[in-house]
DRENGU-419731 format. One record per residue: x, y, z of N, C-alpha, C in turn. Coordinates in steps of 0.2 Angstrom, whole numbers, plus 5000, padded with zeros to 4 digits. Layout:
% DRENGU-419731
XYZXYZXYZ...
% end
This chain:
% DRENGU-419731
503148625013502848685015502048685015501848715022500948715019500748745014500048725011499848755007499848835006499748855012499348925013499748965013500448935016501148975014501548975008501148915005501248924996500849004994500148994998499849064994500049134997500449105003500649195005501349205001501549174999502249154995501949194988501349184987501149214982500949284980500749304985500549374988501049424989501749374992502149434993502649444989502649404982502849424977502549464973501949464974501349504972501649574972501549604980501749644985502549674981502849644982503549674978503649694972503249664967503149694962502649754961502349744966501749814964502249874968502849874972502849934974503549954970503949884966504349914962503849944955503449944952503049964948502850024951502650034955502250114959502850134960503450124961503950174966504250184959504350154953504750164949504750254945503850294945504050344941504250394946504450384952504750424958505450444957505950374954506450364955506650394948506350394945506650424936506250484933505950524942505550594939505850654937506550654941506950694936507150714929507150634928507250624919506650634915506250584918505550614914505450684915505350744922505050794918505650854916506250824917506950864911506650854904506450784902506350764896505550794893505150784898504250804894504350894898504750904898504750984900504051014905504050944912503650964918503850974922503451054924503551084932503351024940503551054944503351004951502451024952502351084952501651104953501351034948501451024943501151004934501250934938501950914940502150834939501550794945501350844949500850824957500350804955500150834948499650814945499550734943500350724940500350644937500350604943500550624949500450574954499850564957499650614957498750584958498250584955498450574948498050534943498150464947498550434946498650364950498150384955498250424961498050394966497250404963496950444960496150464962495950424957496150374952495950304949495950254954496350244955496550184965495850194967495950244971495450264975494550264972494450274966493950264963493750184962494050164958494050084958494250024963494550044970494649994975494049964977493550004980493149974983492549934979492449964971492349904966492549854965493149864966493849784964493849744968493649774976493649714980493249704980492549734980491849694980491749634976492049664970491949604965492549534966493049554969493349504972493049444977492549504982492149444986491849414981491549444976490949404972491149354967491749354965492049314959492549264962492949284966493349274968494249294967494549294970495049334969495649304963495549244961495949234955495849254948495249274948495149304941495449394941495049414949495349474950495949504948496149444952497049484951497349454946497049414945497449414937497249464932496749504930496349544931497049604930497049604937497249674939498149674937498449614938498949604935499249644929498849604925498749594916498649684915498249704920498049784916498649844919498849814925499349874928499949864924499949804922500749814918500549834912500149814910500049864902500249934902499749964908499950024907500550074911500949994915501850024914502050024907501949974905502249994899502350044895501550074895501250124892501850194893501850204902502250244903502650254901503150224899503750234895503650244888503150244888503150284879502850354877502650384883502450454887502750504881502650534879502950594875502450674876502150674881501750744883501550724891501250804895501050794900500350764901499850784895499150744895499050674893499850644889499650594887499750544895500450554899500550534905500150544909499750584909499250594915498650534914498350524907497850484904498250404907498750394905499150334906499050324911499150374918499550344925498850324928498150364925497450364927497450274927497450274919497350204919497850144921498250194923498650134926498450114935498150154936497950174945497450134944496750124939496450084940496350024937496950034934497049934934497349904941497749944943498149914950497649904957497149954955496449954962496149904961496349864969496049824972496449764973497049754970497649714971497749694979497649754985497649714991497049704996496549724993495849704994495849624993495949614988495949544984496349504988497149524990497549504994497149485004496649525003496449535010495849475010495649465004495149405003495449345003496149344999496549285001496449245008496749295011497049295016496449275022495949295020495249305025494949225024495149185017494849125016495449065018495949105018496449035018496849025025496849085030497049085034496849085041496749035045496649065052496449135056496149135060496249205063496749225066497049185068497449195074498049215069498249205062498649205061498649275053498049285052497949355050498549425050498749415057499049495058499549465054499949405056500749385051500649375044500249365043500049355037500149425032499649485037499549535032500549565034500749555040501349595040501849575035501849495033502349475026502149515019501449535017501249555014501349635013501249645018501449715018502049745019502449695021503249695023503949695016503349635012503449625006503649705002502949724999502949794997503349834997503449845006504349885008504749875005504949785004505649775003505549784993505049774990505049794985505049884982504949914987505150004989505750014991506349954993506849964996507249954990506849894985507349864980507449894972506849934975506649974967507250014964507750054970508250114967508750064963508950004968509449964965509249944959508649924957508349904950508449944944507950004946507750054942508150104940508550124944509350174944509750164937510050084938510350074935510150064928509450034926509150044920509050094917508750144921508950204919509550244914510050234921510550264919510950234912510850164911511150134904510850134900510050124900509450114892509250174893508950224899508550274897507950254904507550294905507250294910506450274906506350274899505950234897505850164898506650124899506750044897506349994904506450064912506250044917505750024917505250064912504450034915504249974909504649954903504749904901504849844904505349874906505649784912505249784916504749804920504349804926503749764922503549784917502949774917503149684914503549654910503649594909503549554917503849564923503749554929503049524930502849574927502049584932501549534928501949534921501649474916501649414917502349394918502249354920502049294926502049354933501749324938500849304938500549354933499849354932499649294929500249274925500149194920500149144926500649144928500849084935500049084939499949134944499549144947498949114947498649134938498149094937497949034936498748994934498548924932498848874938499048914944499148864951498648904957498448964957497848974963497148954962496848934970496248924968496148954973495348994972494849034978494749014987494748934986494748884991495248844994495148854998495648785001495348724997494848704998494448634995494648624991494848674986494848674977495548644977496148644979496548674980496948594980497448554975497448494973498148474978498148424982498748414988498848454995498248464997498248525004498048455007498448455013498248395016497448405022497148345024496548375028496748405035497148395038497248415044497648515042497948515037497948605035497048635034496748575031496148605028495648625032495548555038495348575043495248625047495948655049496148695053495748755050495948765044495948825038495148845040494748785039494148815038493748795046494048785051493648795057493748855062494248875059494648935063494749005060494448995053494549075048494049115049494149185047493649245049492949205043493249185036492849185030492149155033491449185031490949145032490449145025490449095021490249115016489349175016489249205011488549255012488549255004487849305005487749325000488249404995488149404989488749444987488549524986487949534988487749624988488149674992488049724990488649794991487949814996488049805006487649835009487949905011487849945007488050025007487750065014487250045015486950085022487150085028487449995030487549955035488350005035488650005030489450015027489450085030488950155027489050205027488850225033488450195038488250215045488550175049489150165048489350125053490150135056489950175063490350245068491350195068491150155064491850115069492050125061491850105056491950095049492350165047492050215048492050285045492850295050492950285057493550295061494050265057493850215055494450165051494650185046494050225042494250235034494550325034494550355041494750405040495450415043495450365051496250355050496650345046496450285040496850285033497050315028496550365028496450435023497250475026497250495033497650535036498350475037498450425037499050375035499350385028498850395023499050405016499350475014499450525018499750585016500350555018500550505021501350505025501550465019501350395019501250335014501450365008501050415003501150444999501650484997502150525002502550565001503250505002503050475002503750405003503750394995503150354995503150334986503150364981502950424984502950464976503350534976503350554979503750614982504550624986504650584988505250564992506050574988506150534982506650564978506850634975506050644974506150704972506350774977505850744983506350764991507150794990507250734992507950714992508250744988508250744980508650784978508650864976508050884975507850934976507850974983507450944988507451004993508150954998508550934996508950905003509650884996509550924991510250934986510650874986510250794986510950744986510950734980511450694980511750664972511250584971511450564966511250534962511150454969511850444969512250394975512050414982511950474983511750484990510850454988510650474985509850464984509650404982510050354980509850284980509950244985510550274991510450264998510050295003509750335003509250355008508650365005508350324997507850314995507550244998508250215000508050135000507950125007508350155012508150165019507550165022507050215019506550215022506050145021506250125016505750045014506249995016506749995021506949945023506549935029506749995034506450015039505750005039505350005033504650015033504449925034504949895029504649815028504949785036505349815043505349795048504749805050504549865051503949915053503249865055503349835048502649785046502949725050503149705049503249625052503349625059503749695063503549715068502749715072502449755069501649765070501249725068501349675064500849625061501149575067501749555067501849495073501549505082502049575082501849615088500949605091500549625084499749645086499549575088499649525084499549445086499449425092500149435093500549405101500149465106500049525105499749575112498949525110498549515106497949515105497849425107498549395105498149345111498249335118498649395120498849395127498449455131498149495130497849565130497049575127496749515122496449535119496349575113495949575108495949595101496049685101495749705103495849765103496049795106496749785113497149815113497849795109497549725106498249705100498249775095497749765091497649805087497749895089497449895095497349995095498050005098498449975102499049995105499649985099499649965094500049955088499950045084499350025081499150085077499150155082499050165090499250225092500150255092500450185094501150205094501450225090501250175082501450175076501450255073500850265072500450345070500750385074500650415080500950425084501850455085502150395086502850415088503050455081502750415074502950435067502750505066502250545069501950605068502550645071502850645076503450665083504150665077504150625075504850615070504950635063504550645060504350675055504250765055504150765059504150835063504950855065505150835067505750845070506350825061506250785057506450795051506450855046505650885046505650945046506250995048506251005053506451075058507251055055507550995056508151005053508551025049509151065050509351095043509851055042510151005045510650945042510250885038510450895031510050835027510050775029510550765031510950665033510550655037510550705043509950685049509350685047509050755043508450725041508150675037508550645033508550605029508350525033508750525039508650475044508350465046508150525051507350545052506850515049506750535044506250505038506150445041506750415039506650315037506350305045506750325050506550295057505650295055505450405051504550405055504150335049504450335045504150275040504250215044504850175048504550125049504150115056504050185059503650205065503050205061502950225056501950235053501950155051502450135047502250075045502050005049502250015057502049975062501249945060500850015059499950015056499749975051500249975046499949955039499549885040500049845040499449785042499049785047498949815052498649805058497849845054497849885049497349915045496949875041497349825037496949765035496849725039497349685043496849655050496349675050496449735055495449745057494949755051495049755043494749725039494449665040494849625040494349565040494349535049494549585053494049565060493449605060493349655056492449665056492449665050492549645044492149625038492049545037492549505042492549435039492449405029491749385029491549375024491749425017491349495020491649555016492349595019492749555017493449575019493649625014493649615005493549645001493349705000492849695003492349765004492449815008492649785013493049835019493549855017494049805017494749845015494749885008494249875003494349934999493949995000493649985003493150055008493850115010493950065015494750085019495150115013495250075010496050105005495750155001495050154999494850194994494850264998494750285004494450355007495350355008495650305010496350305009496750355005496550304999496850344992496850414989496150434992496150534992496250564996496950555001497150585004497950585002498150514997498450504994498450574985497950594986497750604979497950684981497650704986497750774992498450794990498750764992499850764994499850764988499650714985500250724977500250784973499550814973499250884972499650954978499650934981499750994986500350994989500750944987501550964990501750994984501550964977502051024973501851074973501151104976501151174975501351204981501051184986501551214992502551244992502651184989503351174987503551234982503051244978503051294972502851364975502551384980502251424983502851474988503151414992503651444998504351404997504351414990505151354989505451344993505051294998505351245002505151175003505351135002505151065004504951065009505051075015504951055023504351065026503951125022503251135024502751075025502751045018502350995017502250965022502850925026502950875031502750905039502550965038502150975046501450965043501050975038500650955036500550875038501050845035500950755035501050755041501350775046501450765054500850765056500550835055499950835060499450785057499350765051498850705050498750645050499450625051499650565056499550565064499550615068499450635073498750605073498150655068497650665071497550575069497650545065497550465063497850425070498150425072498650415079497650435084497450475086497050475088496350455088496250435080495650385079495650335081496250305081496350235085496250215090495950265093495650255101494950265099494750265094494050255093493850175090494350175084494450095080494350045085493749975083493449935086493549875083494049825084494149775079493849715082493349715089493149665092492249675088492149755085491549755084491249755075491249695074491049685067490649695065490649725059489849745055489449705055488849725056488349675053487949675048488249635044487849625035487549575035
% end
């Protein structure tokens, strides 16, 4: 095997664990707030503590990834997200959870920034979009795999035990990771020279200097498009991970067995979604050019998922809706890679910096939903509202993309 499919081998184990860890307090929110005695309006709250820690720290964590390099980072980021799984399951109030999940959002910011620098030094251009799509296809299949994991943990030890065994996972990949990855191909012991060559004649990476150019960042028309598309992706993204079971069983009454099959549905469809879009954007971009690979992916993806989710909505048959759902996820998730793509087709060097930019303006929109479905939900005891809200934001993100510029890099 080459080298580099060693290190995407490493990434998308990454990937799976970080979305069985993040989807884990979704899947045992019933039990947790039966047990710490929280309302949905109150539990919105624990969901975006994570995201507004994420969001705060991402775009530090990949900066300093560019500057350090990404194996200190994520091991780094490893080491601190699992601690504070652990932590979760030892919760015994609402403020203590909400302090926990804070700190657990900011150890996990910048996990795929750093992922995105991997990928920016070790891979090809050409081969970028597949790359990010295994990675992000990865995450799905770890969001598909979670109920079968976590369900059953639950139900036999207790819904504590899950975020125990998760966080051993995450330990021990942080260990591996450090004492077999290196920053460089050059570094990097049995890469033979003809992988090497290619690696380093043909990648976005160009080595620079490591300062945070904030002006070049924040006045630049294609950046702001990019970082605001993703904000409006993350209302949809967020209600799948954090929100969705409690969906499901609450506004759409299924059982315990109905809900561990149309929890896992959507992140089946979602990890096609990505490998779909990441292959697909490649193949249009060296047949069509860079940017209609990239903006005809992202319009359809955003797009058709905006039309479907809405139509989820309106329905008063659960099953269908429920289907619905999976279909509009693995329609938005066509994006996912093709968003870190055009990270490092205009950030190259600062790939880090980019794609935590993006995830960070990302993340409080994630932070938005997790806050605002419960109270809406609380407001007009209905589930279904929220989701014309997520529709139209997808929509308007479906529309930026006809501004998103992945042939026009920044200049730093």
């Amino acid at each position: 095997m080459q080298k580099r499919n060693q290190v995407l081998s490493f990434l998308v184990s990454l990937s799976v664990i970080t979305y069985i860890d993040r989807t884990c307090i979704s899947l045992v929110a019933s039990d947790m707030k039966a047990d710490l005695k929280i309302e949905n309006d109150a539990w919105g709250w624990i969901l975006s503590a994570f995201a507004l820690s994420y969001a705060i720290f991402e775009l530090p964590t990949g900066a300093l990834g560019d500057r350090i390099g990404p194996r200190k980072v994520l091991t780094r980021v490893v080491l601190w997200w699992s601690t504070f799984t652990a932590m979760t399951g030892t919760a015994t109030s609402w403020l203590y959870l909400l302090i926990v999940r804070f700190l657990f959002g900011a150890g996990e910011a910048g996990a795929y920034p750093n992922a995105s620098i991997v990928v920016s030094r070790w891979f090809p251009k050409y081969e970028v979009g597949k790359a990010q799509a295994f990675i992000w296809a990865a995450g799905r299949l770890g969001g598909s795999i979670a109920p079968w994991v976590i369900i059953p943990i639950s139900a036999s030890l207790g819904w504590r035990f899950s975020f125990f065994a998760m966080a051993i996972l995450g330990i021990i990949w942080s260990f591996i990771w450090y004492i077999w990855f290196r920053d460089f191909p050059h570094e990097t012991k049995g890469i033979s020279k003809e992988e090497l060559t290619l690696i380093e004649e043909n990648r976005r990476f160009k080595s620079s200097d490591h300062h945070i150019p904030w002006k070049k960042l924040l006045q630049n028309r294609n950046m702001w498009a990019l970082m605001m598309m993703f904000h409006f992706f993350m209302y949809g993204a967020y209600f799948f991970t954090g929100w969705l079971p409690t969906y499901l069983k609450e506004g759409r009454h299924f059982d315990k067995s109905q809900m561990q099959l149309f929890a896992t549905l959507p992140f089946i469809l979602g990890a096609i979604g990505c490998f779909t879009g990441g292959y697909l954007s490649d193949w249009l971009s060296k047949r069509y050019g860079l940017k209609f690979g990239r903006r005809s992916i992202g319009i359809v993806g955003m797009g058709v998922s905006s039309v479907i989710i809405t139509l989820a909505a309106s329905t008063k048959d659960n099953q269908t809706a429920a289907y619905l759902l999976a279909i509009g996820m693995g329609f938005k998730d066509l994006t996912l890679p093709i968003a870190f793509a055009v990270c490092i087709d205009i950030g190259k060097s600062k790939s880090g910096l980019v794609s935590g930019a993006m995830n960070m303006v990302g993340q409080m929109g994630a932070v938005f939903l997790g806050v605002l479905f419960g109270y809406i939900v609380k407001a007009t005891n209905d589930f279904n509202y929220p989701l014309y809200m997520i529709a139209f934001l997808l929509f308007c993100g479906c529309l930026l993309w006809f501004v998103i510029d992945p042939e026009k890099e920044i200049d730093f």
